[in-house]
MARRODREN-607707 format. One record per residue (C-alpha): residue number from 1; x, y, z. Coordinates in steps of 0.1 Angstrom, whole numbers, always signed. Example, Ala and Ser with C-alpha at 12.3 -4.5 7.8 and 13.67 -1.06 7.14 Angstrom:
2
ATOM   resi       X       Y       Z
ATOM      1    +123     -45     +78
ATOM      2    +137     -11     +71
//
This chain:
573
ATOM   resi       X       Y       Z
ATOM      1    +648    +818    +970
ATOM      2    +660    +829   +1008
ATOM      3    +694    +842   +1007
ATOM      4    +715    +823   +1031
ATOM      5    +752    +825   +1039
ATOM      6    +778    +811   +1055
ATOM      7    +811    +821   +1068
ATOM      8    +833    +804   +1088
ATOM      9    +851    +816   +1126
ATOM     10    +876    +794   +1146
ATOM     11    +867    +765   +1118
ATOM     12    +834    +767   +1121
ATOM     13    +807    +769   +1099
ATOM     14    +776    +794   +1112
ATOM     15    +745    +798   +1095
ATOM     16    +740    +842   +1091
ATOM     17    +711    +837   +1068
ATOM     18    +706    +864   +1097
ATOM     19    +729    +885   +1112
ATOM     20    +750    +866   +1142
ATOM     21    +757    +885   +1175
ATOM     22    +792    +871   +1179
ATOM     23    +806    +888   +1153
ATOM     24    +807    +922   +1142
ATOM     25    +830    +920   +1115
ATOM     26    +809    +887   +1097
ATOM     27    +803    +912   +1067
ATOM     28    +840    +913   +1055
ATOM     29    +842    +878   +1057
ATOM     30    +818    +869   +1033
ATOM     31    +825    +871    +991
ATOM     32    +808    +863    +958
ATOM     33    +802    +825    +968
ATOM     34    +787    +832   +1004
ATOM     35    +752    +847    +979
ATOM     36    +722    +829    +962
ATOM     37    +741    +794    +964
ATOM     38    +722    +780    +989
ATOM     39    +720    +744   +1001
ATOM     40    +688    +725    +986
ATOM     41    +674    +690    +986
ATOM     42    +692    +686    +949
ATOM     43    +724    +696    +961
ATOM     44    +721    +687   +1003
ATOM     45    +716    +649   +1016
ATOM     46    +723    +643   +1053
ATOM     47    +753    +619   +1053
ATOM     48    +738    +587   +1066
ATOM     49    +751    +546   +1060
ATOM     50    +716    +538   +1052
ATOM     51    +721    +549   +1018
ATOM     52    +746    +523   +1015
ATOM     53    +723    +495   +1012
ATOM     54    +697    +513    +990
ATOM     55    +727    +516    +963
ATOM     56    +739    +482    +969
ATOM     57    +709    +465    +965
ATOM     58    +704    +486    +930
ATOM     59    +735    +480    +913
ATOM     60    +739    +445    +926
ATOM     61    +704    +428    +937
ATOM     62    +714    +392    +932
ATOM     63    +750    +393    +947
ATOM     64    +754    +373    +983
ATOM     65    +753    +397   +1010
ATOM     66    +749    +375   +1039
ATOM     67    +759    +339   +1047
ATOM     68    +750    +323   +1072
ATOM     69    +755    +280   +1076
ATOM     70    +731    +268   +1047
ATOM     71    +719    +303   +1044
ATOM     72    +727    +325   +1017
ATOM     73    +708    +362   +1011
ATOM     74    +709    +384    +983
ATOM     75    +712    +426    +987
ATOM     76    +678    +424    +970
ATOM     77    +665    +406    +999
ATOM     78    +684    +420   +1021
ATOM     79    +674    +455   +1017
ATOM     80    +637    +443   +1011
ATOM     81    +636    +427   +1049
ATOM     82    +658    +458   +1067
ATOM     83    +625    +479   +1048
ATOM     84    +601    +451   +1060
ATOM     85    +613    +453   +1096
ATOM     86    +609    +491   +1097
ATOM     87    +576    +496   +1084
ATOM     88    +569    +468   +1111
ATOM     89    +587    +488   +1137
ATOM     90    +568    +518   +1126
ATOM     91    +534    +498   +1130
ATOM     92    +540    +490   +1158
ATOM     93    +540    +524   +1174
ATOM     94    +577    +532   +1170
ATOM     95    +589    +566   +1162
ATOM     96    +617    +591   +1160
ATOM     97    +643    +587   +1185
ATOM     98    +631    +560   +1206
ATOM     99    +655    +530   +1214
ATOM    100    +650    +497   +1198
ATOM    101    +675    +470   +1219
ATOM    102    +691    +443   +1202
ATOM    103    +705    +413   +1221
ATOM    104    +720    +394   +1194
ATOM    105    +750    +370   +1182
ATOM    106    +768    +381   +1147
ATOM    107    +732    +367   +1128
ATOM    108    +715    +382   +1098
ATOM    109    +686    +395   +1124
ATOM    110    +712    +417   +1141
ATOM    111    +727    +431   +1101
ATOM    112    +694    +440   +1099
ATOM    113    +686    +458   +1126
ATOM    114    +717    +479   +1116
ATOM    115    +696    +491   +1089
ATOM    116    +658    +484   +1098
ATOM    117    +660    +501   +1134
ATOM    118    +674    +538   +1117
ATOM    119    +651    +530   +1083
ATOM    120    +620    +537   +1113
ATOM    121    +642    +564   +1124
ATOM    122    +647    +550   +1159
ATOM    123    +678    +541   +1177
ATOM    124    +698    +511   +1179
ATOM    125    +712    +503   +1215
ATOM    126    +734    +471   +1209
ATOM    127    +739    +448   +1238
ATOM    128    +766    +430   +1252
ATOM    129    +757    +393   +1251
ATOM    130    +788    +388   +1279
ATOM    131    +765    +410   +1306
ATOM    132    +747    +401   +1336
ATOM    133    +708    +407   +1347
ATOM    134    +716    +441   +1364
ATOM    135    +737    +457   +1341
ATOM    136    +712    +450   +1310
ATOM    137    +682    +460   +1334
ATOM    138    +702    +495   +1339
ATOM    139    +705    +501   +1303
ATOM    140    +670    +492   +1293
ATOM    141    +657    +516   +1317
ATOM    142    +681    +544   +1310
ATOM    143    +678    +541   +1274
ATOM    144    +641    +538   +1275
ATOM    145    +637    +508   +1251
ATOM    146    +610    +499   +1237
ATOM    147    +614    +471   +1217
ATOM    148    +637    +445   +1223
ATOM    149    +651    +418   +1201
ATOM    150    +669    +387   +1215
ATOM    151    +686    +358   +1205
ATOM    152    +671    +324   +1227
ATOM    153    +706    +319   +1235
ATOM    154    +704    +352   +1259
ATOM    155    +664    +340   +1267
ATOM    156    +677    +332   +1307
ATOM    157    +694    +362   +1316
ATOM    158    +670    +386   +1294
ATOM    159    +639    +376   +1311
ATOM    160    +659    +382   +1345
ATOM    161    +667    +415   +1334
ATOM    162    +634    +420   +1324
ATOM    163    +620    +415   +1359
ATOM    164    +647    +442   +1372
ATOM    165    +641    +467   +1344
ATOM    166    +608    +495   +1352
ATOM    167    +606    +496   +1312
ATOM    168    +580    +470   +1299
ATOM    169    +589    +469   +1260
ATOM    170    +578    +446   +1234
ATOM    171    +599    +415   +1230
ATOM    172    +608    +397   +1203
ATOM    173    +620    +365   +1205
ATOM    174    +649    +357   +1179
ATOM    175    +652    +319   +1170
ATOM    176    +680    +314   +1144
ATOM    177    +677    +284   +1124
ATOM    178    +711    +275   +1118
ATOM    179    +717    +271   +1151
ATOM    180    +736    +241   +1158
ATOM    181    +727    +208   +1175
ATOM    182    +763    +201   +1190
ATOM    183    +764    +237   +1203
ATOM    184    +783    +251   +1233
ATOM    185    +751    +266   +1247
ATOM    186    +719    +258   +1245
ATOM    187    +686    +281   +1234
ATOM    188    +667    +290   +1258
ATOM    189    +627    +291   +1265
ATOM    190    +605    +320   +1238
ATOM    191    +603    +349   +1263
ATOM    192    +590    +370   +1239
ATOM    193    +556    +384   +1225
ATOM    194    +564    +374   +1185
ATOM    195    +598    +358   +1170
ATOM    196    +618    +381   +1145
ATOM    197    +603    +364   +1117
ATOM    198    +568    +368   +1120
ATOM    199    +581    +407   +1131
ATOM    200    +594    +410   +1094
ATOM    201    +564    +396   +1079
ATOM    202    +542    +422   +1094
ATOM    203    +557    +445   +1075
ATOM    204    +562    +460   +1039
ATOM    205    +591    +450   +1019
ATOM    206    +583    +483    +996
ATOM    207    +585    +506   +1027
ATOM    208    +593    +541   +1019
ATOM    209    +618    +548   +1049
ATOM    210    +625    +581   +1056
ATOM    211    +662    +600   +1054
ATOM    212    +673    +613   +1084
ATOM    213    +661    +646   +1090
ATOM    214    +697    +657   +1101
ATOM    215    +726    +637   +1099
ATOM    216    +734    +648   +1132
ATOM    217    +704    +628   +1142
ATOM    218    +714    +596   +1167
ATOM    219    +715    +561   +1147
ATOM    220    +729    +539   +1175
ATOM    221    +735    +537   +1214
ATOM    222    +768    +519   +1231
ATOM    223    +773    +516   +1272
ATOM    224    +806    +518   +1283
ATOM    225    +816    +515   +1317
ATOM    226    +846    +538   +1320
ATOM    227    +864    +536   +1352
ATOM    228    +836    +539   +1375
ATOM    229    +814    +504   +1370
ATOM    230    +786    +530   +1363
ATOM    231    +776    +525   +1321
ATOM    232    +778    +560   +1298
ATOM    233    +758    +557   +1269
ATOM    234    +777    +567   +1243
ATOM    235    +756    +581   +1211
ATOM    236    +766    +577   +1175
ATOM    237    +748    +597   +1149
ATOM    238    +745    +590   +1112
ATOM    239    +773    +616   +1098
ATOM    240    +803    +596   +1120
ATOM    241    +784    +562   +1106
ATOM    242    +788    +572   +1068
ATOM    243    +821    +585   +1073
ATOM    244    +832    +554   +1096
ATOM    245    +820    +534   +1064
ATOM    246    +843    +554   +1041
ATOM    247    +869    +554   +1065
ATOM    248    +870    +515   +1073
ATOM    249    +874    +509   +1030
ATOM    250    +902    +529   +1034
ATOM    251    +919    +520   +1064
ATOM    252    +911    +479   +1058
ATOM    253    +917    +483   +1019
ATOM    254    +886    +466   +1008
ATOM    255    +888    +472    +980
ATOM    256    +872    +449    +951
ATOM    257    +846    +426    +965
ATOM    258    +852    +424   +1003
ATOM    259    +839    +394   +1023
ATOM    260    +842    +400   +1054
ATOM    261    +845    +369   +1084
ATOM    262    +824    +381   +1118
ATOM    263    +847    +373   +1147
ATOM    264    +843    +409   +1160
ATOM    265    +807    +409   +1182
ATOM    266    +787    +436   +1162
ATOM    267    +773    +449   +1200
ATOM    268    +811    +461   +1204
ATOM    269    +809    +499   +1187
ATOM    270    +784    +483   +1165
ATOM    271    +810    +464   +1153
ATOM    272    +833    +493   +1145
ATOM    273    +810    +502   +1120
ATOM    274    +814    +471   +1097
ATOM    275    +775    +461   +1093
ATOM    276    +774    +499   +1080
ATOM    277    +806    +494   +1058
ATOM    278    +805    +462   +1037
ATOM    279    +774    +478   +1018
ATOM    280    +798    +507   +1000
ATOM    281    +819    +478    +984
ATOM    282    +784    +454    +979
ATOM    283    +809    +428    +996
ATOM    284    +796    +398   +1019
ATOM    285    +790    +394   +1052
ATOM    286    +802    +358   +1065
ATOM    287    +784    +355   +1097
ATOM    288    +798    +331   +1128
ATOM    289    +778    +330   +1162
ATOM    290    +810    +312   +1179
ATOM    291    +849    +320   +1176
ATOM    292    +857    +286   +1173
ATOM    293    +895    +276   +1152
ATOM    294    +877    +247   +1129
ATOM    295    +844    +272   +1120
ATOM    296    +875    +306   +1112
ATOM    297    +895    +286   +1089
ATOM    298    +867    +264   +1069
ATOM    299    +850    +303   +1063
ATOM    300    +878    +317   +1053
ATOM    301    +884    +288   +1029
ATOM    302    +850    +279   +1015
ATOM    303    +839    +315   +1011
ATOM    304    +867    +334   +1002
ATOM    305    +872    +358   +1031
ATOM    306    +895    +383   +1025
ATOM    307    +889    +403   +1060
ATOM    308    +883    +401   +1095
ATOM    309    +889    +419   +1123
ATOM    310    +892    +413   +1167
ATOM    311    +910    +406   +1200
ATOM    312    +941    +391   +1204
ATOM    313    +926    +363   +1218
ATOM    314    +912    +354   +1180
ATOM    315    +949    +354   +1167
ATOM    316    +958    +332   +1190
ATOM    317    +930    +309   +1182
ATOM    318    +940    +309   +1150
ATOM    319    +974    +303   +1152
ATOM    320    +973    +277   +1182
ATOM    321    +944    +261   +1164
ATOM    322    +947    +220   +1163
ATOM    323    +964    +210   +1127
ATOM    324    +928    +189   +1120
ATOM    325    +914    +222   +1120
ATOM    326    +934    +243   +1096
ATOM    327    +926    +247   +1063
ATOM    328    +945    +260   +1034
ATOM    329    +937    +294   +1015
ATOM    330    +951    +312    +987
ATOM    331    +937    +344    +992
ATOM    332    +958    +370   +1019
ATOM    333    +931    +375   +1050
ATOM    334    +943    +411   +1068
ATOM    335    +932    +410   +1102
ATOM    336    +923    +444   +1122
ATOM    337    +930    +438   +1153
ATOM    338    +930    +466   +1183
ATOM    339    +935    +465   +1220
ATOM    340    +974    +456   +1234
ATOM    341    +998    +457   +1205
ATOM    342   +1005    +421   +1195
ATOM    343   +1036    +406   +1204
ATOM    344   +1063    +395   +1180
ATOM    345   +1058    +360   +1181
ATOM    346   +1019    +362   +1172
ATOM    347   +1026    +388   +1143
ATOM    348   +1050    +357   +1136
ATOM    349   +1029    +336   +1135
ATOM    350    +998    +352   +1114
ATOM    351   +1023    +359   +1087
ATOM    352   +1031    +320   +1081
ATOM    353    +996    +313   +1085
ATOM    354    +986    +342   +1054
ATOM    355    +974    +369   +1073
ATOM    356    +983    +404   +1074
ATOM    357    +977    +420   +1103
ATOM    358    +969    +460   +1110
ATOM    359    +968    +473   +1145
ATOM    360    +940    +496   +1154
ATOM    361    +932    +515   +1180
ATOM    362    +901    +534   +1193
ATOM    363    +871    +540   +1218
ATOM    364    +835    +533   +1222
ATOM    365    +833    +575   +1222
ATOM    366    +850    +574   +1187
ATOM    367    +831    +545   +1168
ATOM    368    +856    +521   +1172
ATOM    369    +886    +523   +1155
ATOM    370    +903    +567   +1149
ATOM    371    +938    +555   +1144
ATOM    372    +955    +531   +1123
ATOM    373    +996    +518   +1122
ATOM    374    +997    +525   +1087
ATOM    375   +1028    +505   +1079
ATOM    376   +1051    +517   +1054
ATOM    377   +1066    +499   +1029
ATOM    378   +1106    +508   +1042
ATOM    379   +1100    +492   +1075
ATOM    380   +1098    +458   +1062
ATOM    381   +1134    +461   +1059
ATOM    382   +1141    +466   +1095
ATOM    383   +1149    +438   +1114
ATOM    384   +1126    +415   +1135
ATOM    385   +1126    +443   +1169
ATOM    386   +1125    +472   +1147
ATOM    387   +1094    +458   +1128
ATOM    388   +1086    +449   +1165
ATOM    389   +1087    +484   +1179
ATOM    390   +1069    +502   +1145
ATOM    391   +1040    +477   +1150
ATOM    392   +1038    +484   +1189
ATOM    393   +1027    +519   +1179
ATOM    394    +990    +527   +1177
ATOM    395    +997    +547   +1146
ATOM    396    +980    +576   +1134
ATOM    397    +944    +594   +1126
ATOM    398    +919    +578   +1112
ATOM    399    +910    +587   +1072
ATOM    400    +875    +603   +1088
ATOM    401    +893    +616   +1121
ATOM    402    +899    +656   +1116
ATOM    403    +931    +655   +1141
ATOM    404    +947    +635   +1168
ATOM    405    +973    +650   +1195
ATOM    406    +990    +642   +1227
ATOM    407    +986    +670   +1253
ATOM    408    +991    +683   +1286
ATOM    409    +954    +678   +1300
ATOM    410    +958    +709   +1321
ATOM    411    +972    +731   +1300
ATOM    412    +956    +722   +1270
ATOM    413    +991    +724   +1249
ATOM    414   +1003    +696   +1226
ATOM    415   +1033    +677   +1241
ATOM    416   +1065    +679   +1223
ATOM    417   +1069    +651   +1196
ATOM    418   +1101    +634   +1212
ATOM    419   +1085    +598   +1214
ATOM    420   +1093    +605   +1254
ATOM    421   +1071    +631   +1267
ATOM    422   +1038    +615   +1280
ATOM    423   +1002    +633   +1275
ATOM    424    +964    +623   +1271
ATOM    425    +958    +612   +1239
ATOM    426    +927    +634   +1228
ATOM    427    +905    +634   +1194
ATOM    428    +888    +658   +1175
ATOM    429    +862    +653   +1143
ATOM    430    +829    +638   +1126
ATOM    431    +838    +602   +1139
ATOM    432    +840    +617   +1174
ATOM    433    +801    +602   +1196
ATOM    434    +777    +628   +1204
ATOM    435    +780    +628   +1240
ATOM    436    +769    +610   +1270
ATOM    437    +731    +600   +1274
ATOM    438    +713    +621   +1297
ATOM    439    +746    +628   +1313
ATOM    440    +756    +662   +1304
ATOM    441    +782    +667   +1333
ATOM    442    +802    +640   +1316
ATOM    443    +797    +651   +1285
ATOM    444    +811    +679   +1297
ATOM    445    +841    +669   +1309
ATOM    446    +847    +643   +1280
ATOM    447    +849    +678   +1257
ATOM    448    +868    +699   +1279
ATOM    449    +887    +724   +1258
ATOM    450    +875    +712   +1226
ATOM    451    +891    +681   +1226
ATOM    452    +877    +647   +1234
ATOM    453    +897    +631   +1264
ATOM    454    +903    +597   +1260
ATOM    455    +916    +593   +1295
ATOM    456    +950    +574   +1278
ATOM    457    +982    +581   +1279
ATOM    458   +1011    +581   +1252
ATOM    459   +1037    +597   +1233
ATOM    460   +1040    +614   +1202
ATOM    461   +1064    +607   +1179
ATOM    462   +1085    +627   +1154
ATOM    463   +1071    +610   +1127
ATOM    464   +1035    +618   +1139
ATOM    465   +1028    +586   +1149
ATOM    466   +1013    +576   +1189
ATOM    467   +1021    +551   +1210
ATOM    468   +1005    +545   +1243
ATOM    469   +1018    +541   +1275
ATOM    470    +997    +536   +1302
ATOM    471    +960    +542   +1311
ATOM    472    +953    +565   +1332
ATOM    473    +915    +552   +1340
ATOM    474    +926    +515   +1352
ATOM    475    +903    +504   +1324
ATOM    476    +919    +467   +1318
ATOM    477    +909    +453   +1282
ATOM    478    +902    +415   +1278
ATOM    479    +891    +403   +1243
ATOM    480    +884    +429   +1232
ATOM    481    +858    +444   +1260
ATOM    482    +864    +471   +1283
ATOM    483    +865    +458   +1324
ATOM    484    +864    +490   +1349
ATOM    485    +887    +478   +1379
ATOM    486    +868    +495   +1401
ATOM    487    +835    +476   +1395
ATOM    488    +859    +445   +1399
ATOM    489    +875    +460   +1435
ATOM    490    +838    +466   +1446
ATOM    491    +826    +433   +1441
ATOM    492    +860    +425   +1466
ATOM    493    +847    +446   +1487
ATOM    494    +817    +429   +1494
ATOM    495    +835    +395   +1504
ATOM    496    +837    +399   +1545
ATOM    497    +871    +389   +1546
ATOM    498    +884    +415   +1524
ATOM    499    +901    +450   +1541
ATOM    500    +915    +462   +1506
ATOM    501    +914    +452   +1470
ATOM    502    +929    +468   +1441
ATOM    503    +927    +456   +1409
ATOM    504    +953    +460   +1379
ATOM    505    +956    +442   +1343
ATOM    506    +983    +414   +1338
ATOM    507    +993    +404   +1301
ATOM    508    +973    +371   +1285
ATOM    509    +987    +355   +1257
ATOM    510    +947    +345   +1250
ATOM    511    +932    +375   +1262
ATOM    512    +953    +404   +1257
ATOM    513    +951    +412   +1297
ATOM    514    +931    +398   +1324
ATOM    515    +923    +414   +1357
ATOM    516    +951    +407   +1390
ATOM    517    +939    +411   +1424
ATOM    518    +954    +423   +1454
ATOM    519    +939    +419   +1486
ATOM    520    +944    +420   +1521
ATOM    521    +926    +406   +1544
ATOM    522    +909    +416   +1576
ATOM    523    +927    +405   +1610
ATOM    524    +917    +375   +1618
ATOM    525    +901    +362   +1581
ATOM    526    +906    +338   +1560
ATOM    527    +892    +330   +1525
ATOM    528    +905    +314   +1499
ATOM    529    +920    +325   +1463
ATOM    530    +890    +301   +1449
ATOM    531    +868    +314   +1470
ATOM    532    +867    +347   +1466
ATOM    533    +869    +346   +1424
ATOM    534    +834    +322   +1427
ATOM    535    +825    +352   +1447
ATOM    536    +831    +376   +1425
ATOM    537    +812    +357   +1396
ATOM    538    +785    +362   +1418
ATOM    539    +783    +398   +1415
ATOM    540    +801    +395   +1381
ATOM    541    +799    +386   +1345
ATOM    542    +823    +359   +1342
ATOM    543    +845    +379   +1322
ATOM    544    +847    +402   +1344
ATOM    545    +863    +386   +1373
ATOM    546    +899    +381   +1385
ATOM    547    +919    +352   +1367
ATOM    548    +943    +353   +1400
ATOM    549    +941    +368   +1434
ATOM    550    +975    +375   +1451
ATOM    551    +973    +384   +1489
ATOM    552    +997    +409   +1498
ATOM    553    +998    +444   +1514
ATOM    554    +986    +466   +1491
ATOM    555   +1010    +502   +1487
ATOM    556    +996    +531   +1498
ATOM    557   +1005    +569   +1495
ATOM    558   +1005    +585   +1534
ATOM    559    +966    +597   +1527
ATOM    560    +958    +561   +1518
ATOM    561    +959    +562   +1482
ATOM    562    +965    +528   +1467
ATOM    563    +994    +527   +1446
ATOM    564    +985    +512   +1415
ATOM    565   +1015    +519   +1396
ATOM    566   +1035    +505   +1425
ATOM    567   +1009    +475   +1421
ATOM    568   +1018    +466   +1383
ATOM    569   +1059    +464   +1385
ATOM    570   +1046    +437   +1413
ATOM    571   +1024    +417   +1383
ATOM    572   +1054    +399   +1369
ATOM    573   +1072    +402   +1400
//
């Protein structure tokens, strides 16, 4: 056998199975355990969640992994039709490292893609149902799909994108049988070459998928917009995927047999890693297309759920839900949430309706959720705006995340831990995204110093635990999903009335935050608040565009420099 050794410099394992450059004293660093113990297929698997499902269909082939209305699948079958759909993938010309897209609600086609898409060792680029024609044709043709699946609910604005996009990839129609008659939207016309189910049938349900062949390998693709309207792919690979898995048991304590409610969209950070997760515990997937009140609480009451996770804006459908459509449950339900901290009165209210809620927080670039308020036990002595102000902080690393400061971004220096000296929250670790897609300046940048950037700002407090303060990339968050103000300001700008825009978050009791407005106008113009909002959903997803427009002189700096932070003491002014 090779003799290969290791030895580690600045935290860093470096393979000297020849001798490195860098380091001319690497002999006195290596010892008795550094010889003849070398990695090997028996004792060296590539951490991947894939695995997850294998095991979970072995131990426990005839327990309910997926419900879905009258639906209900076993991990036996489960496994056997993510298998199915990669062999089919694989027939069908796909191969290592290409993009599959996925434009799917929270169905058992888009679970299985989780696991089918990496199975044929491609890549799984998630899609925001919420999007418009332009911004999918963008990431089709930067990610290079070529497949894509889609729900008939998305049929209209696929095809559109279609015609935008230069890629040409095989499209799969996805018609989900459950899907109601009294729905709030309608399916649309088969755009596709073959539905999803004849897909799975072409292939084998014995397929021999293939490991990784590095768990450094990608396993998904997520576009964020950032601050500049302009979508970074972000890439996951399959080491931060198994260790999210881990990490979300932990963090969620699932422990037990989990079932687990879909409100969170699995195209948002693949839904923090969740469709990887449930497969550790063999727990259940619950799966709902619609966050409706009535559809929450009979789930949670005829199946048992014992988790879910999401916006604000699904606590406050919960708790504001019509009486006719509550249910009873014995069962405790904890509820992740991430985003704005909740307010008193919701964390309130959640408690007398039996959940328990945990407050998360997190990026696209770090899976989802890499911190949790990990409450402790003597706080729930303190009284109501105490509890308050402990829940108000995001809280602190991640089990999976290796370390999580607060520093000066230009120095590079971690701020004191006072609770009142503000830096940029920054990450470090396995749960931390590749990089940027084809963007390597921004990747860059993102990684400056070591450190990934998360462009937020906070405190650190004694105790070790953050708390945000502000943002410092305008990014305003509204259920959940990430709207770049800028984007919003440049569709403003293309109204001819409008001289200046500037765009800044207000607080939603539904939402979380919405985006505010300010324009002025040019001499001489005139265009009303109504008017210029059905403009902007124009150029727009609907989500994206301003709840309110207030005219005003927008503050600038002598150079011209709009004045956001001027602009938000005016929101509730």
């Amino acid at each position: 056998m090779a003799r290969r050794r290791f030895y580690h410099e600045a935290g860093y394992a470096i393979d000297v199975g020849a001798r490195p450059t860098r380091s001319p004293e690497w002999e006195g660093l290596l010892g008795i355990y550094d010889d003849d113990l070398d990695r090997n297929a028996a004792n060296y698997q590539p951490l991947t969640p894939l695995s997850y499902l294998s095991r979970a269909a072995q131990v426990h082939p005839d327990r309910t992994a997926i419900v879905h209305g009258a639906l209900r699948r076993s991990y036996r079958d489960f496994y056997a039709r993510s298998r199915a759909l990669a062999s089919a993938l694989t027939q069908r010309g796909i191969k290592r490292g290409e993009t599959v897209a996925a434009m799917l609600s929270n169905t058992p086609a888009m679970l299985e893609a989780h696991h089918g898409v990496p199975m044929a060792g491609a890549v799984l680029l998630s899609i925001n149902t919420r999007l418009d024609a332009d911004i999918i044709a963008f990431q089709l043709d930067h990610a290079e799909a070529k497949v894509v699946l889609v729900d008939r609910e998305f049929s209209a604005v696929m095809a559109e994108a279609l015609k935008k996009a230069t890629v040409s990839p095989l499209v799969v129609d996805y018609d989900d049988p459950d899907f109601p008659e009294d729905a709030p939207a309608r399916k649309g016309d088969p755009i596709g070459e073959i539905e999803y189910e004849a897909l799975v049938a072409e292939g084998d349900p014995e397929f021999a998928w293939q490991m990784p062949g590095d768990e450094w390998d990608a396993i998904s693709l997520n576009y964020t917009s950032g601050t500049t309207g302009n979508p970074k792919g972000v890439v996951y690979h399959h080491r931060g995927a198994a260790l999210m898995g881990y990490a979300n048991i932990v963090a969620a304590g699932m422990s037990g047999h989990p079932v687990y409610l879909w409100t969170l969209p699995m195209f948002h950070c693949n839904g923090w890693c969740f469709p990887w997760t449930l497969a550790i515990q063999a727990g259940t997937h619950v799966c709902l297309r619609w966050v409706r009140a009535k559809a929450m609480y009979d789930a949670i009451a005829d199946h048992g759920v014992t988790h879910l996770c999401g916006a604000p804006i699904v606590m406050a459908t919960l708790i504001n839900a019509d009486e006719g459509d509550k249910r009873p449950f014995e069962q405790t339900v904890t509820f992740n949430t991430a985003a704005a901290p909740p307010p008193q009165s919701v964390l309130a209210g959640m408690s007398e309706a039996g959940f328990q809620v945990t407050h998360l927080y997190g990026l696209t670039e770090t899976y989802g959720p890499a911190v949790v308020n990990a409450w402790k036990a003597e706080w729930d002595a303190l009284d109501a705006p105490a509890r308050a102000a402990q829940k108000a902080r995001q809280g602190v690393r991640y089990p999976a995340l290796e370390d999580l400061a607060v520093m000066d971004p230009d120095s590079m220096e971690k701020v004191p831990s006072d609770g009142e000296t503000i830096g940029e929250v920054m990450f470090r670790g396995n749960i931390v995204m590749r990089g940027y897609l084809k963007n390597p300046d921004a990747t860059e940048e993102a990684f400056r110093g070591g450190w990934f950037h998360s462009g937020d700002l906070g405190v650190m407090h004694e105790d070790g635990y953050i708390e945000l303060k502000d943002r410092a990339k305008d990014i305003i968050i509204s259920g959940g999903e990430n709207i770049s103000s800028i984007e919003v300001e440049n569709a403003l700008y293309q109204h001819p009335a409008v001289a200046t825009a500037a765009v800044v978050a207000k607080s939603d009791d539904k939402w979380g935050e919405t985006p505010l407005a300010f324009v002025e106008l040019k001499p001489g113009r005139e265009v009303s608040e109504e008017d210029l909002i059905a403009h902007c959903r124009e150029k727009l997803a609907r989500f994206k565009c301003p709840k309110e427009i207030r005219f005003a002189e927008v503050p600038k700096t002598s150079t011209g420099k709009i004045q956001k932070y001027v602009l938000r003491k005016m929101v509730d002014g």
